[in-house]
Each structure stands twice: as C-alpha cells, then as structure tokens.
PyMOL Python script that loads the backbone (N, CA, C, O; Angstrom):
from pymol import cmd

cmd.read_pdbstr("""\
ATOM      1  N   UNK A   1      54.279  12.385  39.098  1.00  0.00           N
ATOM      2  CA  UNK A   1      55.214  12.072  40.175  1.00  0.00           C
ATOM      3  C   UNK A   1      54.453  11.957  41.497  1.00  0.00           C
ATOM      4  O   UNK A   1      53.443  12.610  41.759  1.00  0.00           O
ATOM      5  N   UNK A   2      55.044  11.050  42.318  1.00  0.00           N
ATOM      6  CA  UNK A   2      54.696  10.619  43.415  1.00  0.00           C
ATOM      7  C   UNK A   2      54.779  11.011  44.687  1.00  0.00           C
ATOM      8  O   UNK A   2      54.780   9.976  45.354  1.00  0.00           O
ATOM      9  N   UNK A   3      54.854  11.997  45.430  1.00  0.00           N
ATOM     10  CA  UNK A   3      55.958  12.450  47.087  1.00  0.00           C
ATOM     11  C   UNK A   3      55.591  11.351  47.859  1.00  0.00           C
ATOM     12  O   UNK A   3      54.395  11.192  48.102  1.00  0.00           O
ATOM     13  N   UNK A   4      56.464  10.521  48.309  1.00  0.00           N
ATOM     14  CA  UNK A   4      56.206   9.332  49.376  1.00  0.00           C
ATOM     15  C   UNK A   4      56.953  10.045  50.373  1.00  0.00           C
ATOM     16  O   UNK A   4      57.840  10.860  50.116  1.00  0.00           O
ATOM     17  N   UNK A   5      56.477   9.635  51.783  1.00  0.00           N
ATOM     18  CA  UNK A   5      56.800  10.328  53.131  1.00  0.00           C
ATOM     19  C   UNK A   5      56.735   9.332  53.663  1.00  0.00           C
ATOM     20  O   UNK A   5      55.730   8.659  53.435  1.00  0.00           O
ATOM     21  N   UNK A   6      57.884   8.738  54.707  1.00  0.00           N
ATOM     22  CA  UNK A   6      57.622   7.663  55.645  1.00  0.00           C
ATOM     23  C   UNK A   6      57.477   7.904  56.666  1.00  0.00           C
ATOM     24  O   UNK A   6      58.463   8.290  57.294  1.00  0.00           O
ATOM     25  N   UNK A   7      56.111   7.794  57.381  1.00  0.00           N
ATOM     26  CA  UNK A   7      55.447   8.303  58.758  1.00  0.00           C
ATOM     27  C   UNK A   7      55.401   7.346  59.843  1.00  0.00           C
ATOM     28  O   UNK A   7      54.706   7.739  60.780  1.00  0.00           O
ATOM     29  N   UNK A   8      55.907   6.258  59.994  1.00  0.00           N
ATOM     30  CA  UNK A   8      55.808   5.318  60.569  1.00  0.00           C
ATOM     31  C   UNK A   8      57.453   4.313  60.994  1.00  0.00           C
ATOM     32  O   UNK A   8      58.390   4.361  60.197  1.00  0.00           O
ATOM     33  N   UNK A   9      57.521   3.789  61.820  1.00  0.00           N
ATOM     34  CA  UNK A   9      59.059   3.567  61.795  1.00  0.00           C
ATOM     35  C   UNK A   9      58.789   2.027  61.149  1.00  0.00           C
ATOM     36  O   UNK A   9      57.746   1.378  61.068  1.00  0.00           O
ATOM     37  N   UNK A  10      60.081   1.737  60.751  1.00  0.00           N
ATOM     38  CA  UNK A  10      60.043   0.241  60.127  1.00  0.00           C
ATOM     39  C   UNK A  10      60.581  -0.939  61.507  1.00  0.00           C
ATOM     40  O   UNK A  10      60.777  -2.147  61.372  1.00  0.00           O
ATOM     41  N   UNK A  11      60.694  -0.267  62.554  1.00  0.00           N
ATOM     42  CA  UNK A  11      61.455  -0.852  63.476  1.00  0.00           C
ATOM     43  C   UNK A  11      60.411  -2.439  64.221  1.00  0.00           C
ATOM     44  O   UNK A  11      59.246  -2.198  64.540  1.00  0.00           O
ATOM     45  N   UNK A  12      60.723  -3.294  64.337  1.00  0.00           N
ATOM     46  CA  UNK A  12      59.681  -4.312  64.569  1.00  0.00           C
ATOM     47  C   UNK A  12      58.455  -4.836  63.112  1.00  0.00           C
ATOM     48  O   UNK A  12      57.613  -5.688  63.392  1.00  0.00           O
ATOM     49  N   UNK A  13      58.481  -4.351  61.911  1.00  0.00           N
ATOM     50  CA  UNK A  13      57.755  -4.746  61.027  1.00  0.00           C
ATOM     51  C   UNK A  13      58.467  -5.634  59.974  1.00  0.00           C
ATOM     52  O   UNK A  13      59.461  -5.001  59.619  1.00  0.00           O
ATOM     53  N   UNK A  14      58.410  -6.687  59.388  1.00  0.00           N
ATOM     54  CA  UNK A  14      58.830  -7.389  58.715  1.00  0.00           C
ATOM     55  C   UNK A  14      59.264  -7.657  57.668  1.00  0.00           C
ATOM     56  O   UNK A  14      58.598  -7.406  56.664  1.00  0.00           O
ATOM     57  N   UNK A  15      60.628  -8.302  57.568  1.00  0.00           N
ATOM     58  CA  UNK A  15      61.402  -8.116  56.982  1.00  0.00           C
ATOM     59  C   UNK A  15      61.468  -7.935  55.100  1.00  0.00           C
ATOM     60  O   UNK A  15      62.458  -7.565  54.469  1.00  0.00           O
ATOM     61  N   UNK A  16      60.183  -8.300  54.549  1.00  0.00           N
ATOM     62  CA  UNK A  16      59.699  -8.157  53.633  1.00  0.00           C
ATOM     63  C   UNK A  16      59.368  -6.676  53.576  1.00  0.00           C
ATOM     64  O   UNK A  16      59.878  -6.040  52.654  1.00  0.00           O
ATOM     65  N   UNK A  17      58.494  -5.972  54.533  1.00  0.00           N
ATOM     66  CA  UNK A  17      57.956  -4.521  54.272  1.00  0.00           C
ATOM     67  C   UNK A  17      59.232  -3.617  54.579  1.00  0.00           C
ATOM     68  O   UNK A  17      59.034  -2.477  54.159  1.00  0.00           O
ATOM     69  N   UNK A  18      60.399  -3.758  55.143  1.00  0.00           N
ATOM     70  CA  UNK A  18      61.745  -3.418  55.443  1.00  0.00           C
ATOM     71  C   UNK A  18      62.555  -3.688  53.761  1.00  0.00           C
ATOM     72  O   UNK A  18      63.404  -2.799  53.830  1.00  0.00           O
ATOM     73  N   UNK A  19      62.665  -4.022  53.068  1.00  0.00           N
ATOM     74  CA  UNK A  19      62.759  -4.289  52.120  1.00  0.00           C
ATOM     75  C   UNK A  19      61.865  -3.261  51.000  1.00  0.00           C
ATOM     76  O   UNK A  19      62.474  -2.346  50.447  1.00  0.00           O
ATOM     77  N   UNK A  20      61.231  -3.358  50.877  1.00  0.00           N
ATOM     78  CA  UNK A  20      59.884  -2.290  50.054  1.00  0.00           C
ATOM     79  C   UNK A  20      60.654  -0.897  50.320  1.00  0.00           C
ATOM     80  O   UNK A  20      61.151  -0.050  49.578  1.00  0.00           O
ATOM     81  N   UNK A  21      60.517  -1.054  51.792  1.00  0.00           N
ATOM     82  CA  UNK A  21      60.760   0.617  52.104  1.00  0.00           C
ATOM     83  C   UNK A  21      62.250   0.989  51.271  1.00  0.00           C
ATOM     84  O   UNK A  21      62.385   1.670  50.255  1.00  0.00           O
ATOM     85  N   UNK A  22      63.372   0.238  52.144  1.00  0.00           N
ATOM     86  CA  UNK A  22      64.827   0.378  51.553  1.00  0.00           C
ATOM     87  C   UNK A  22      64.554   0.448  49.650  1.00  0.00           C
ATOM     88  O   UNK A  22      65.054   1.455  49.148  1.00  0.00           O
ATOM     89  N   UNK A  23      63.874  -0.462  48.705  1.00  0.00           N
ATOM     90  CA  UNK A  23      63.654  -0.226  47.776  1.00  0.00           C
ATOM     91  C   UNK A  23      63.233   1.069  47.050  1.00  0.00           C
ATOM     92  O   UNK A  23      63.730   1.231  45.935  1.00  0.00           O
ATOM     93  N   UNK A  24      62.439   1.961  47.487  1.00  0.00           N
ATOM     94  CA  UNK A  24      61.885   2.950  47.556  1.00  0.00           C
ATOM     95  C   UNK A  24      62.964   4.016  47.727  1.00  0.00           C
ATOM     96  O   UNK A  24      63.108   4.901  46.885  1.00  0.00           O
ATOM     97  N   UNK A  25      63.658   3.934  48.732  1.00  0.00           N
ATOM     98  CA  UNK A  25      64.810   4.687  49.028  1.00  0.00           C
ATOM     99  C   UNK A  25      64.702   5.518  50.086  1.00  0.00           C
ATOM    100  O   UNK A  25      65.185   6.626  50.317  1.00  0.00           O
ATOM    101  N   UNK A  26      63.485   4.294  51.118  1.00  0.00           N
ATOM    102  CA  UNK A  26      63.188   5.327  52.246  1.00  0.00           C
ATOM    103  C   UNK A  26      63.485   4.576  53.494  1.00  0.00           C
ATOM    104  O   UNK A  26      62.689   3.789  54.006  1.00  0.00           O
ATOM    105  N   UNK A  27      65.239   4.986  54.190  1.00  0.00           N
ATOM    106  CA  UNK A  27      65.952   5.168  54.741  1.00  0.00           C
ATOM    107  C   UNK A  27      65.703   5.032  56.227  1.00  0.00           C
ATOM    108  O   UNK A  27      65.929   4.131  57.035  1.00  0.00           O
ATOM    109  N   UNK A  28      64.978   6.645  56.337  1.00  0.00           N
ATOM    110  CA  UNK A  28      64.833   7.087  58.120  1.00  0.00           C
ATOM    111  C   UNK A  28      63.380   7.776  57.617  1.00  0.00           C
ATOM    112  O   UNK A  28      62.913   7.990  56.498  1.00  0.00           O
ATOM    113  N   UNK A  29      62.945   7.992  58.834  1.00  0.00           N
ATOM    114  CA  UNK A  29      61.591   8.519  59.266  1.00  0.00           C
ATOM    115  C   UNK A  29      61.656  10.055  59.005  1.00  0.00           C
ATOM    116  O   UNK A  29      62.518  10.857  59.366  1.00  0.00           O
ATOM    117  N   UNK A  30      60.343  10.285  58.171  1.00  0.00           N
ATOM    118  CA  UNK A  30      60.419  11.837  57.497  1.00  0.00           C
ATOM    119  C   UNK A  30      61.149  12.192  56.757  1.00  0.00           C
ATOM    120  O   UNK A  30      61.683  13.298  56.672  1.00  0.00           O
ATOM    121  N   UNK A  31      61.292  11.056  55.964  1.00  0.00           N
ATOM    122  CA  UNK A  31      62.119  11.237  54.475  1.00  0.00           C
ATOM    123  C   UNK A  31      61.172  11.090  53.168  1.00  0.00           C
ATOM    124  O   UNK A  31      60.276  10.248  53.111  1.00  0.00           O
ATOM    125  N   UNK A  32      61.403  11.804  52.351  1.00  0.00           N
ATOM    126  CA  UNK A  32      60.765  11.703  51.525  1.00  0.00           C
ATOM    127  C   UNK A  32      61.523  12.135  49.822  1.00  0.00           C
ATOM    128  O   UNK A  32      62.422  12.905  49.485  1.00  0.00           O
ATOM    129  N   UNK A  33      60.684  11.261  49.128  1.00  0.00           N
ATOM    130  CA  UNK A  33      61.430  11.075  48.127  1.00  0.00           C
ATOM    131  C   UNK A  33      60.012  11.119  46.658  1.00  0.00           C
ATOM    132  O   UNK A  33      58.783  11.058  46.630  1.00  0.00           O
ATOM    133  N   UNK A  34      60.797  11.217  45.948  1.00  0.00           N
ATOM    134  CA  UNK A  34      59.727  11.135  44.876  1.00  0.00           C
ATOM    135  C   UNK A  34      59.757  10.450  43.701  1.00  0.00           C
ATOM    136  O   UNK A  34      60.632  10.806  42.911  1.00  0.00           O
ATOM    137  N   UNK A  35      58.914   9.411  43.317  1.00  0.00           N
ATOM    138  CA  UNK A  35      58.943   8.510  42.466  1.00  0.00           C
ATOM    139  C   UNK A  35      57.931   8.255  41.528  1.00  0.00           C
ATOM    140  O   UNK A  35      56.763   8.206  41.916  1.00  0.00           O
ATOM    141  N   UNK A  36      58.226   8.081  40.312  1.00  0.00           N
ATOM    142  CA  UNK A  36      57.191   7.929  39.026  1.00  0.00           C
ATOM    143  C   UNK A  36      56.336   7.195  39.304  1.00  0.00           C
ATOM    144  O   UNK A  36      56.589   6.205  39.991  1.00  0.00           O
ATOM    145  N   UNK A  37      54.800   7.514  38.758  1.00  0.00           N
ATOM    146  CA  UNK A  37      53.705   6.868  39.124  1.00  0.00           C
ATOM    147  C   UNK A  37      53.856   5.980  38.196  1.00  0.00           C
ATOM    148  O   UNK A  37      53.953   6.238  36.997  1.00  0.00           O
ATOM    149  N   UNK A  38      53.887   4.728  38.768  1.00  0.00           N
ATOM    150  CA  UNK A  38      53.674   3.532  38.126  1.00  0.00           C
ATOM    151  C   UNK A  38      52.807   2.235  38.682  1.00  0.00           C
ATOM    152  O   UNK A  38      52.217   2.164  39.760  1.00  0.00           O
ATOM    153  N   UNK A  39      52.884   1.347  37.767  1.00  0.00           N
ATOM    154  CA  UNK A  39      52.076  -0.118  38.481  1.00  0.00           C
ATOM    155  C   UNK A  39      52.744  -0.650  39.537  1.00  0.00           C
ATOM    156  O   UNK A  39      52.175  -0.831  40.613  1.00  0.00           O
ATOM    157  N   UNK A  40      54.328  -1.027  39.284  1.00  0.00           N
ATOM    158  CA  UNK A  40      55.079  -1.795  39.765  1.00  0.00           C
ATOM    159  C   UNK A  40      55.503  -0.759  41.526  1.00  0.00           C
ATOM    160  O   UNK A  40      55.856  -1.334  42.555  1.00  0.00           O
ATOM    161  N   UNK A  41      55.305   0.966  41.379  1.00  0.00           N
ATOM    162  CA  UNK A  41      54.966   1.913  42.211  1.00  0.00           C
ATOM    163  C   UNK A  41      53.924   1.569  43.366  1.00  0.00           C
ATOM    164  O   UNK A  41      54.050   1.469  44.586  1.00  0.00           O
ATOM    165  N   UNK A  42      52.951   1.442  42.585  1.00  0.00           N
ATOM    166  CA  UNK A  42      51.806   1.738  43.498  1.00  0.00           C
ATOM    167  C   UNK A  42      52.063   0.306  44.435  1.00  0.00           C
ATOM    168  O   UNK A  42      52.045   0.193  45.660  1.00  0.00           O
ATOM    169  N   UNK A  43      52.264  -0.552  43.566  1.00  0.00           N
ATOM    170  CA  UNK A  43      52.306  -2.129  44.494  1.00  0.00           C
ATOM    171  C   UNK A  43      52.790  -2.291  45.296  1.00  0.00           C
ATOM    172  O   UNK A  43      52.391  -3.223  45.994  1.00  0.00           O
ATOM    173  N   UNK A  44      54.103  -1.418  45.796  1.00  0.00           N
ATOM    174  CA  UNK A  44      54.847  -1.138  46.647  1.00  0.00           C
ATOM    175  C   UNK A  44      54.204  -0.469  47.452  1.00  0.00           C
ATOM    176  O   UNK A  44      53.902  -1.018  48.512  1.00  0.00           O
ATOM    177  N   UNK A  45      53.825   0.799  47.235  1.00  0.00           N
ATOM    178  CA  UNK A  45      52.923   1.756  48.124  1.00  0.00           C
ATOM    179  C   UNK A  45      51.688   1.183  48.542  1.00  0.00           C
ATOM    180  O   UNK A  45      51.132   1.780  49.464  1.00  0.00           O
ATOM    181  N   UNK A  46      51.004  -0.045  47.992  1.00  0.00           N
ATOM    182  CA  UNK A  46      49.793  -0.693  48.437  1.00  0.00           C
ATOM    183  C   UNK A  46      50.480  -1.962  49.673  1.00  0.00           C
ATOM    184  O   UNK A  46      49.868  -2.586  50.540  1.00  0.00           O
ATOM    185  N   UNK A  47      51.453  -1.985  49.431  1.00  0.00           N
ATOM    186  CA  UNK A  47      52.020  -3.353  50.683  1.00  0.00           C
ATOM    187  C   UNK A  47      52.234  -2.184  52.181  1.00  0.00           C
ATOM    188  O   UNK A  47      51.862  -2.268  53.352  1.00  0.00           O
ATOM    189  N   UNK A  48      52.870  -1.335  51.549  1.00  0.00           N
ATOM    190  CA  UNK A  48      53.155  -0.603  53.048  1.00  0.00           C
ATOM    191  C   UNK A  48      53.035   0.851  53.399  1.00  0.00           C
ATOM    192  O   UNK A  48      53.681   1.643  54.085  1.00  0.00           O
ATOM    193  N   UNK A  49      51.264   0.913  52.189  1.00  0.00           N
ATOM    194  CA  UNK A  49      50.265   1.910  53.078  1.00  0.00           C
ATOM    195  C   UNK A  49      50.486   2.352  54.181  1.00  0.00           C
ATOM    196  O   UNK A  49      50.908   3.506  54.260  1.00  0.00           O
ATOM    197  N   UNK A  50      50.300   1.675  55.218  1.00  0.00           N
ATOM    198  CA  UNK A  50      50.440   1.777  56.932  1.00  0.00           C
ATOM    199  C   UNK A  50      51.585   2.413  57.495  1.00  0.00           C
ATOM    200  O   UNK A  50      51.644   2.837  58.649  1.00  0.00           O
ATOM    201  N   UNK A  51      52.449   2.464  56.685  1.00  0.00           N
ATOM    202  CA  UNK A  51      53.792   3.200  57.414  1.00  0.00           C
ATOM    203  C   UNK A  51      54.242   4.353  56.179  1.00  0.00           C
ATOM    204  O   UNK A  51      55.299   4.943  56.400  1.00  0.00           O
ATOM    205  N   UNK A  52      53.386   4.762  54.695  1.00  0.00           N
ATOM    206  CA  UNK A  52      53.888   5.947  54.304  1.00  0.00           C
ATOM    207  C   UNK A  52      52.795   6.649  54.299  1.00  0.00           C
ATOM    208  O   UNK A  52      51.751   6.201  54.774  1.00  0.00           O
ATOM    209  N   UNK A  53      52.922   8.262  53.573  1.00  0.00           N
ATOM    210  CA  UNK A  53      52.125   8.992  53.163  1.00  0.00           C
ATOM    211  C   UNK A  53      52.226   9.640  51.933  1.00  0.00           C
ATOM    212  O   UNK A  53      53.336  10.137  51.743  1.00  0.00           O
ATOM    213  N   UNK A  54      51.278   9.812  50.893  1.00  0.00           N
ATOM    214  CA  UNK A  54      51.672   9.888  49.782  1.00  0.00           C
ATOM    215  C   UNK A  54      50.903  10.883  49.364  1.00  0.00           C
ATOM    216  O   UNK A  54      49.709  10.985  49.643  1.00  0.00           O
ATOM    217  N   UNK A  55      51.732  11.893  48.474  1.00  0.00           N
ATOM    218  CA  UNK A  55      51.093  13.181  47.835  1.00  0.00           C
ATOM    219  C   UNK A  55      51.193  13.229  46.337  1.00  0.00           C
ATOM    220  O   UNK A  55      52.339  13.068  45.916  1.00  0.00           O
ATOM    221  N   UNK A  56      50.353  13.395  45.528  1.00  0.00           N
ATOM    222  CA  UNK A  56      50.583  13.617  44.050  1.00  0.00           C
ATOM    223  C   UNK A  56      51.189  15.199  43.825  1.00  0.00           C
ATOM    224  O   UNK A  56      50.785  16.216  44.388  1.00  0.00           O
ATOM    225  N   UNK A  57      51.784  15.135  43.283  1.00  0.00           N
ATOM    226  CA  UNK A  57      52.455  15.865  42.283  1.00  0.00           C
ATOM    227  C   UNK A  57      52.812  16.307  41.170  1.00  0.00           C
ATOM    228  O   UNK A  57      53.700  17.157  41.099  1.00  0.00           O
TER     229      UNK A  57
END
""", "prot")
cmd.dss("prot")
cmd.show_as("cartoon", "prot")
cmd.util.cbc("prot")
cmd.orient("prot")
C-alpha cells in the first residue's frame, strides 16, 4: 500500500493533472489517502510528483 499526501495546491495547474488528483481521491490539501501499489498507480503518481508526497506502507 501506498500513503499519497497532497502537498501542493491544484489551484492554477492543469486541467489534466486536476483530474489525476480528483482520480486518486485527492480532494483538498493534506489529504491523504491510500492506494494499492500498482502500474496504472504509479503512472498517476509519476504525472503529478510535484504536487504529492508518497510513503510506503
């Protein structure tokens, strides 16, 4: 399992990486959620690096 943390606001970033995030299920800033390590996972977490933080679990 995955802990994703969103450290960064989505406010002004594009509408594609606004999308990723909402997919994810990450909402508001300093939310965090946790999701199965996967391929289709990480690809998500590799587009919008820059605005989460991620802990294994």
């Amino acid at each position: 399992m995955l802990k994703i943390t969103l450290v960064r606001s989505m406010i002004g970033r594009p509408e594609k990486h606004r999308k990723i995030l909402r997919g994810m299920g990450l909402t508001r800033l300093n939310r965090t959620v946790e999701l199965e390590d996967s391929p289709p996972v990480r690809g998500m977490i590799n587009k919008v690096s820059h605005l989460v933080e991620v802990r294994k679990d």
